[in-house]
C-alpha positions, 0 to 999 in steps of 0.5 A, spaced: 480 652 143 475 649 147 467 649 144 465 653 150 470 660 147 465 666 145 467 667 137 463 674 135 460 673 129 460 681 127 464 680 121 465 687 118 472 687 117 472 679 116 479 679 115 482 682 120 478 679 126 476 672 127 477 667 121 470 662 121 471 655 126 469 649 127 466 654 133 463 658 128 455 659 129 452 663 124 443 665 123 437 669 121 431 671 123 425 676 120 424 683 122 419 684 118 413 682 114 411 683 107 413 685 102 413 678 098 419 675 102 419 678 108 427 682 112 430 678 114 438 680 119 444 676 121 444 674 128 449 671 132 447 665 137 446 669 143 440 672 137 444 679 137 444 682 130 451 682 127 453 684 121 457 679 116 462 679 109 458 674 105 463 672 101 469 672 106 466 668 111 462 663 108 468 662 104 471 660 110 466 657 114 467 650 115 460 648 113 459 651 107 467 650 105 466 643 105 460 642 101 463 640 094 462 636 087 463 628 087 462 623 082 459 616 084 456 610 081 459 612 075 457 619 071 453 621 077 455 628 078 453 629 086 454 635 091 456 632 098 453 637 104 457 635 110 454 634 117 451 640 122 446 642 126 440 646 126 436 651 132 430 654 130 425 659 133 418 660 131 418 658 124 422 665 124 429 664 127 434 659 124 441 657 125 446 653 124 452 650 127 458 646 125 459 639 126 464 640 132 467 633 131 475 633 131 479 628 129 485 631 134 480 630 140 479 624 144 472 621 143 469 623 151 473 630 148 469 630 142 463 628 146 463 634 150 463 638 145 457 635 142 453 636 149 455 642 150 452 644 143 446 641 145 446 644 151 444 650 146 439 647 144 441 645 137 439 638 135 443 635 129 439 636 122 435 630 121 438 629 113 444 626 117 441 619 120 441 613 115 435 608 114 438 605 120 438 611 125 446 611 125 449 618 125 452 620 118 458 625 116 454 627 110 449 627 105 450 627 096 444 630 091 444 630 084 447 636 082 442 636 076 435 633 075 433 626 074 434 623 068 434 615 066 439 610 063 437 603 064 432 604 068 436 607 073 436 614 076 441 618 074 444 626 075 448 628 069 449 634 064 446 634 057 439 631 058 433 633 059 430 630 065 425 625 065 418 626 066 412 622 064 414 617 071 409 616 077 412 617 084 412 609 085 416 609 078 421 613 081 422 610 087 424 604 084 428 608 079 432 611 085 434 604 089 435 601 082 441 604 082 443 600 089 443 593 085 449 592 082 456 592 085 455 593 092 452 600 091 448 603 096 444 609 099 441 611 093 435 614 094 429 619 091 431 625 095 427 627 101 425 632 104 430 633 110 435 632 105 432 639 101 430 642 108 438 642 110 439 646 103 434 650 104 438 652 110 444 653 108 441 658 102 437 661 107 442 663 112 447 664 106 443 669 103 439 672 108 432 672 104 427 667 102 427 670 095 432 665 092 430 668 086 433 674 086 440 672 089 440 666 086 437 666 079 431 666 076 431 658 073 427 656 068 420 659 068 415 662 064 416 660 057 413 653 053 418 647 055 423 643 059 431 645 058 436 641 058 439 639 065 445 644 063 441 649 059 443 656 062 437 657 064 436 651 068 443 652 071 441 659 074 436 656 079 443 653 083 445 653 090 452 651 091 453 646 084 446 643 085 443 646 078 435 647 077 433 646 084 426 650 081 424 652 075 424 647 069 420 640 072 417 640 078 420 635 083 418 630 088 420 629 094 420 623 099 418 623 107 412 628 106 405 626 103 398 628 105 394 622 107 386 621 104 384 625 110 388 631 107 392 630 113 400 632 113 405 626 114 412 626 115 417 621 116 420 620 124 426 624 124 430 619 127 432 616 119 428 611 120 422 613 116 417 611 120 411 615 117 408 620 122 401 623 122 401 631 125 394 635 126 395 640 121 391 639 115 392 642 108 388 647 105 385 643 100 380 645 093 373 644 096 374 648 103 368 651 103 368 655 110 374 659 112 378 654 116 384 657 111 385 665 111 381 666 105 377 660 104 383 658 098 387 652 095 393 656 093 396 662 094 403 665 099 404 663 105 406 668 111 409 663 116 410 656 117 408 651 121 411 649 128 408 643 130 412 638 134 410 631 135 412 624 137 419 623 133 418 628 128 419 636 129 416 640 123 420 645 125 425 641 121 423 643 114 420 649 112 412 647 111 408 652 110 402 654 115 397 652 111 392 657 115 396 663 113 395 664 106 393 669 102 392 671 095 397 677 094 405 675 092 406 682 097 403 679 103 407 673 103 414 672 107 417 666 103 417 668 096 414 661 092 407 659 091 403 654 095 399 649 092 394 645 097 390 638 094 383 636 092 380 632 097 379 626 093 380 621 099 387 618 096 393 619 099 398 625 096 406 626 095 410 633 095 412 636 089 417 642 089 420 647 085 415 649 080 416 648 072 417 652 066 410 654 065 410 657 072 410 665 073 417 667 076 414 668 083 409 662 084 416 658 082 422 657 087 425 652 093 419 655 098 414 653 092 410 646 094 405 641 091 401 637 094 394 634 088 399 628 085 398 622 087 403 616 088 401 614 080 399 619 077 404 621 071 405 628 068 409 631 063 412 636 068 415 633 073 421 629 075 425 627 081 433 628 084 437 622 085 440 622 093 444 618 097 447 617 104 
């Protein structure tokens, strides 16, 4: 069956009618806004909404089936995603496509579907290019949050995650693990490897109120669980535990510079840092160059630029103009957490803590006031690799 063949997506009696394939394109977009996470639908490539058998077809799906549990370096307990593309609209259409590549085709064969997947105007998801700009079939996350044996990073059960380090202390803890026995790839995780993730979630479960379909996470009590407590492990998105809630986590590829402008890594793999225009909402806006003249609050959309090798439709940014104080007008769940605009540079954090409030938590939630050696008790990291 050639990539060209039309496969409806409409999958009400999934089990009588088409099977999921490497032809299987699948996404989501927002209908309506509001109400703190927005209505989202199913639609199929041709943006037609469809209705779907979550747990038959994902189950069947090739993507999502191939995401699975490893382990490497030792006890590094890992979740490798494998390689697929993405299509988005507007901050409000998202797709994703199966990496069409078959073992059974010719290399032209397989180079024609690819440009024919192209030609639809899907991109690979830039979580898939190594340091190198190479092309790799999958990507490995800590399935846990980070922990520290012998100065390396680790991703293990049992522990609590380790806090107390500065961005630059865990940088070097993450490609500490590089050093010994020809191991390489590891890296702190980054900011296109969760946005591909997210994704994944997003479209799996058809709503950015992660929280409700997936677990709440630890939140709203008075200190850090263990990476395995029952309450950390109910924020867990296909094995990859507390991914919010317990300790924020930092993410590489994305900071603010003294400007209080956004800059992201080239989405070539290279990390190349790029500057954008979008300015992040910071503590002293005294006019109203935000919606309402805040630091922190909801966002209602995303941000869209596209620049020279970066395209930030890629991740899930949010509109830093668009937020509001109410969690019911917003459309992606999680609370947004602007900088003080102190001149120095700034990393991401991600997911919120134990002390959050269940609503300001989650995948969407995002802190940008941390510099690169700041040190806090709440705050972690994940372990990555290529």
């Amino acid at each position: 069956m050639s990539w060209d063949t039309k496969i409806p997506a409409r999958l009400i009696d999934f089990a009588n009618r088409v099977q999921p394939n490497n032809n299987t394109i699948i996404g989501v977009k927002m209908i309506a806004t509001g109400g703190g996470s927005g209505t989202w639908v199913y639609i199929d490539e041709y943006d037609n909404v469809v209705e779907v058998d979550k747990q038959l077809y994902f189950k069947e799906h090739p993507t999502y089936s191939g995401i699975k549990t490893v382990q490497m370096d030792g006890n590094q307990i890992m979740v490798q995603i494998p390689k697929f593309y993405i299509r988005t609209e507007g901050g409000k259409k998202f797709w994703i496509a199966p990496n069409p590549y078959d073992d059974n085709l010719s290399d032209e064969e397989n180079q024609k579907n690819i440009e024919a997947l192209k030609a639809k105007g899907f991109r690979l998801h830039p979580a898939f290019y190594k340091k190198s700009g190479e092309e790799n079939n999958h990507f490995s996350v800590g399935a846990y949050q980070a922990t520290l044996y012998n100065g390396k990073c680790c991703s293990e059960p049992g522990l609590f995650p380790k806090a107390n380090m500065s961005f630059n202390e865990w940088l070097e803890a993450c490609n500490g693990r590089n050093s010994t026995n020809g191991v390489s790839g590891f890296h702190m995780w980054t900011i296109y490897e969760l946005s591909a993730i997210t994704i994944l979630a997003l479209i799996e479960c058809c709503s950015t109120d992660f929280q409700t379909h997936y677990g709440q996470g630890r939140v709203d009590t008075t200190g850090m669980g263990l990476t395995s407590h029952e309450s950390v492990i109910s924020a867990t998105y296909r094995g990859i535990t507390g991914l919010w809630g317990n300790a924020w986590q930092y993410v590489d590829g994305l900071f603010t510079d003294g400007s209080d402008t956004i800059c992201i890594w080239s989405n070539d793999g290279k990390r190349v840092n790029k500057t954008t225009t979008v300015k992040v909402c910071t503590k002293e806006s005294k006019n109203k160059t935000w919606s309402d003249g805040i630091s922190s609050g909801y966002f209602t959309s995303l941000s869209t630029e596209v620049g020279r090798e970066y395209n930030l439709n890629d991740i899930f940014l949010p509109n830093f103009k668009s937020i509001t104080n109410g969690y019911r007008n917003g459309n992606f769940s999680d609370r947004l957490f602007g900088r003080t605009s102190d001149g120095v540079m700034k990393v991401c954090c991600v997911g919120g803590d134990f002390a959050s409030e269940p609503k300001d938590a989650g995948i969407f939630a995002y802190n940008f006031d941390v510099s690169q050696t700041e040190t806090f008790d709440n705050i972690t990291t994940r372990l990555a690799t290529y």
